[in-house]
C-alpha positions as CSV (number, residue, x, y, z in Angstrom):
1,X,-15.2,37.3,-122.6
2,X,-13.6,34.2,-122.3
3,X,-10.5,35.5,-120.9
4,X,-12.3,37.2,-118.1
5,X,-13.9,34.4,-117.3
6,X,-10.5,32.2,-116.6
7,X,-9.2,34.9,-114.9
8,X,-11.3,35.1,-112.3
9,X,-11.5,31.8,-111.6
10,X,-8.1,31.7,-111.3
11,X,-8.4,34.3,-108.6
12,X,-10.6,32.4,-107.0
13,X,-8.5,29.9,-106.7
14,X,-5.3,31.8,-105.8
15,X,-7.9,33.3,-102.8
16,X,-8.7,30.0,-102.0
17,X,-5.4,29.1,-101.5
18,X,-3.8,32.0,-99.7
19,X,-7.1,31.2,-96.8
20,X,-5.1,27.4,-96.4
21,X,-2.1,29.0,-96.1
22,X,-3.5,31.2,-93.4
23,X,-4.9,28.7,-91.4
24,X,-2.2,26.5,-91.8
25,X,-0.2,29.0,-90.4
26,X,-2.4,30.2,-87.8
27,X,-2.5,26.5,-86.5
28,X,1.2,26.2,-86.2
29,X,1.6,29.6,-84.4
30,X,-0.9,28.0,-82.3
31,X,0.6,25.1,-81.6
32,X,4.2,26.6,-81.3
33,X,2.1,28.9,-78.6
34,X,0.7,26.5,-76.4
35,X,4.3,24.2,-76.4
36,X,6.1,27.7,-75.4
37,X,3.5,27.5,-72.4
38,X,3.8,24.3,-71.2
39,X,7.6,24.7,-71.4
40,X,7.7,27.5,-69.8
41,X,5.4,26.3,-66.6
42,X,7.6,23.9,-66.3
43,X,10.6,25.4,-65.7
44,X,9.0,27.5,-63.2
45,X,8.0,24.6,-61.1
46,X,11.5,23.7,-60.5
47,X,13.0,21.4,-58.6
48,X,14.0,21.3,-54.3
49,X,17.5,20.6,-53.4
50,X,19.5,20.1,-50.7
51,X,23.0,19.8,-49.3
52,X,23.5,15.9,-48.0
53,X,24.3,15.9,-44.6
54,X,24.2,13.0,-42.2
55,X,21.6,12.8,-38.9
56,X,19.2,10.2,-38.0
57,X,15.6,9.8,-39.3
58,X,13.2,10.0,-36.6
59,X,10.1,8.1,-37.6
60,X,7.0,8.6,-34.5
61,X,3.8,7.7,-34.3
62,X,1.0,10.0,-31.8
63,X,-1.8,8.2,-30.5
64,X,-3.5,7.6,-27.1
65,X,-3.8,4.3,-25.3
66,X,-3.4,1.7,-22.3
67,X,-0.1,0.5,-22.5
68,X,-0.6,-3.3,-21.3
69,X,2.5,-5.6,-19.7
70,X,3.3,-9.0,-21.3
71,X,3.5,-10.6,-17.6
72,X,2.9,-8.8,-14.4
73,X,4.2,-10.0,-10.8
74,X,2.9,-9.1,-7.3
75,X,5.6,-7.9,-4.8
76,X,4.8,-8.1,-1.2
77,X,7.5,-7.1,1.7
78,X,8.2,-9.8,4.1
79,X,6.7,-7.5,7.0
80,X,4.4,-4.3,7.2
81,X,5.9,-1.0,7.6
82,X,6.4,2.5,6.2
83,X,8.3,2.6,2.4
84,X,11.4,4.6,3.1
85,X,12.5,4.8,-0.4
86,X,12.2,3.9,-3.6
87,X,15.1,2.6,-6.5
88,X,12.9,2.3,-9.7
89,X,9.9,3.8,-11.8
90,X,8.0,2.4,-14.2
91,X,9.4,1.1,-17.3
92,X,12.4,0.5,-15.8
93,X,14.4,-3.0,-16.7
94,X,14.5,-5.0,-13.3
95,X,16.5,-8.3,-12.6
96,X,16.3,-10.9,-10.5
97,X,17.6,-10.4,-6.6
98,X,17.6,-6.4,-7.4
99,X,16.8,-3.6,-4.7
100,X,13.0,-2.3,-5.9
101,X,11.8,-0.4,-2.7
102,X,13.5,-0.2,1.2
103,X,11.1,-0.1,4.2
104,X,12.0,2.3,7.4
105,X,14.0,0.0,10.0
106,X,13.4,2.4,12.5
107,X,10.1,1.4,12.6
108,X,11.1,-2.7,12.0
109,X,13.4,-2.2,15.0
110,X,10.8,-0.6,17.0
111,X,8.8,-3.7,16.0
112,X,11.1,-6.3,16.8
113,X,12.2,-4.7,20.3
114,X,8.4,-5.1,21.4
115,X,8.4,-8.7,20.1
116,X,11.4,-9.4,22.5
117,X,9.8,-8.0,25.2
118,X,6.6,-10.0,24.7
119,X,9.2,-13.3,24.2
120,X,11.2,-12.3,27.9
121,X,7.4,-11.8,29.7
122,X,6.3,-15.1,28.6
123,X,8.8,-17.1,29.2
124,X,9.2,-15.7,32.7
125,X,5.5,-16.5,33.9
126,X,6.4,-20.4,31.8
127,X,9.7,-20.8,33.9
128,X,7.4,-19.2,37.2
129,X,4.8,-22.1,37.0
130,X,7.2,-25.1,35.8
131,X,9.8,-24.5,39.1
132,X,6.2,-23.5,41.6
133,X,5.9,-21.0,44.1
134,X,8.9,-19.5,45.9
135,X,9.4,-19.6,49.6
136,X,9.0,-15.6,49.5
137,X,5.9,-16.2,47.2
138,X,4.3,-18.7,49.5
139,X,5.3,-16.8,52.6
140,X,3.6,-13.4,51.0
141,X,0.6,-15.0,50.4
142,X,0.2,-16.2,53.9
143,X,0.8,-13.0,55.2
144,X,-2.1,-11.5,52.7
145,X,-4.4,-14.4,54.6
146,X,-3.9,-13.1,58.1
147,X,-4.4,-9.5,57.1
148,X,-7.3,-10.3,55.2
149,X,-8.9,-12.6,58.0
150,X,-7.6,-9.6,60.2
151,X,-9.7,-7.6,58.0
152,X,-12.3,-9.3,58.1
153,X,-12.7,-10.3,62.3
154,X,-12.6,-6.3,62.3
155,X,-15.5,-6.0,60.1
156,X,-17.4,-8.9,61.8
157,X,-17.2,-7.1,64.9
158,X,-18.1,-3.3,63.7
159,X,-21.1,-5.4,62.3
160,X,-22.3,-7.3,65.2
161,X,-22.3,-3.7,67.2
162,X,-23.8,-1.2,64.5
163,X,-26.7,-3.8,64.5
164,X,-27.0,-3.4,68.2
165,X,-26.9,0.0,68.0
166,X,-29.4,0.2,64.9
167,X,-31.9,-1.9,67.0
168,X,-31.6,0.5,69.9
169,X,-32.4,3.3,66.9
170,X,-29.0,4.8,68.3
171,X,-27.5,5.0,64.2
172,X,-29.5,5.3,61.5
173,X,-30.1,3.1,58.4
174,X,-27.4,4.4,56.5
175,X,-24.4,3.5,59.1
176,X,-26.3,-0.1,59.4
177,X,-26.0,0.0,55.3
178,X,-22.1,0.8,55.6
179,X,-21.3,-1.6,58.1
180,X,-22.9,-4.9,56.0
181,X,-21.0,-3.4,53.1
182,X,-17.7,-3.3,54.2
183,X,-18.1,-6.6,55.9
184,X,-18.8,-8.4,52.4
185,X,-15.8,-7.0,51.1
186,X,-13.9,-8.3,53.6
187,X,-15.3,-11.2,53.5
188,X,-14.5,-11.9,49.8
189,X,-10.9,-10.1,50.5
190,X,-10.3,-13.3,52.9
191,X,-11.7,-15.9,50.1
192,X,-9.3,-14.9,47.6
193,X,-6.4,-14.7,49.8
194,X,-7.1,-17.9,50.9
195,X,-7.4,-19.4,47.7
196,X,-4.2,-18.1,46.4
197,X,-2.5,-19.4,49.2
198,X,-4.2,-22.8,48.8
199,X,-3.3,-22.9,44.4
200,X,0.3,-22.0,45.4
201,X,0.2,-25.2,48.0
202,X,-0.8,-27.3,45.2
203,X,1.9,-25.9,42.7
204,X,1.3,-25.1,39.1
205,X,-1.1,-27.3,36.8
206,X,-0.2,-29.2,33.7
207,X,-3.0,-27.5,31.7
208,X,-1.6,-23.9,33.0
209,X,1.8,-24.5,32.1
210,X,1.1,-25.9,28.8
211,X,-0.5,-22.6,28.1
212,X,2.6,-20.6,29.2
213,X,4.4,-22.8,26.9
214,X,2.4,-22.3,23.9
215,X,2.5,-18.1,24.3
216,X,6.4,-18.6,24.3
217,X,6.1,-20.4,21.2
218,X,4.2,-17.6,20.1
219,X,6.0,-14.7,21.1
220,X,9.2,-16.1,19.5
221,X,7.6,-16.8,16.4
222,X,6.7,-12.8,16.2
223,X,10.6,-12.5,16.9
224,X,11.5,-14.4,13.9
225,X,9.0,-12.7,12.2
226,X,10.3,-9.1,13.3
227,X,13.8,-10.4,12.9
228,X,12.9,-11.1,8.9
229,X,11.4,-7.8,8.2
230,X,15.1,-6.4,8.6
């Protein structure tokens, strides 16, 4: 009874055992599973290669904005006119004394040939009033006074006569009305002449030619002006 007894707890034992061992190795199979795994993901991820090569590294930055300029500068043309053409575009590098923009000469010419003409007309009527009337001038305006007073003794006369005959009730209003007109124009025909005559007696006044001279200073200043635009 005794001997029974021993042996079965020694089986007991010897079970209990073998279970360790089982576990024990069941852990390790385990663990050896799990590191095959990890090694195995691993390698599978690899690694990228590439052949070295030389090339420049572009490095850009996108985005939206208002690009602002440290200093800005206002150009202005010396005259107006039309642009012809144009040397630059923005963001170009510009130096001092360079060609930006050319404006059309035909149109500065055009300008300064009308300036000249202005400068020639008023320094004609100047040089008129500081030498005074001509002879021919003077004897011109004389004769405009005799036909305007001849005019006018013509007029006086078809008056005179068409009043007679309106008062006989030989014309009617109307011829009365024509006659009074065309004597008043007459009349004021033989008032200017003589007053013309009678300004060119006298000769040119200081005021008058001080004008002159101040419109030829004038017209040759738009010469230089003109002259600059070029």
């Amino acid at each position: 009874m005794r001997q029974l007894k021993g042996f079965a707890s020694r089986l007991v034992r010897h079970r209990f055992k073998l279970v360790l061992l089982l576990l024990a190795l069941l852990l390790l199979l385990c663990g050896a599973y799990y590191g095959w795994t990890r090694w195995r993901g691993g390698s599978r991820a690899g690694y990228l290669t590439a052949t070295v090569a030389r090339g420049n590294v572009i490095d850009a930055v996108q985005a939206a904005g208002v690009v602002e300029p440290v200093r800005t500068a206002r150009l202005n043309f010396k005259s107006s006119g039309t642009v012809k053409k144009i040397y630059v575009k923005p963001g170009d590098r510009v130096a001092a004394g360079q060609v930006l923009a050319e404006l059309d000469e035909a149109e500065l010419a055009a300008q300064l040939h009308q300036a000249e003409n202005s400068l020639a007309q008023a320094r004609a009527k100047w040089q008129a009033l500081v030498n005074g009337p001509t002879p021919e001038e003077v004897a011109q305006a004389q004769a405009g006074v005799k036909s305007a007073r001849a005019d006018y003794e013509s007029a006086s006369r078809n008056l005179s006569r068409t009043q007679e005959l309106y008062a006989a009730g030989a014309v009617p209003a109307a011829e009365l009305e024509k006659a009074e007109t065309e004597f008043t124009k007459a009349e004021a025909a033989l008032e200017r002449a003589e007053q013309e005559l009678a300004a060119l007696a006298k000769g040119s006044r200081p005021e008058d030619v001080e004008a002159a001279r101040a419109q030829v200073e004038a017209a040759r200043a738009q010469v230089e002006a003109a002259r600059s635009g070029l």
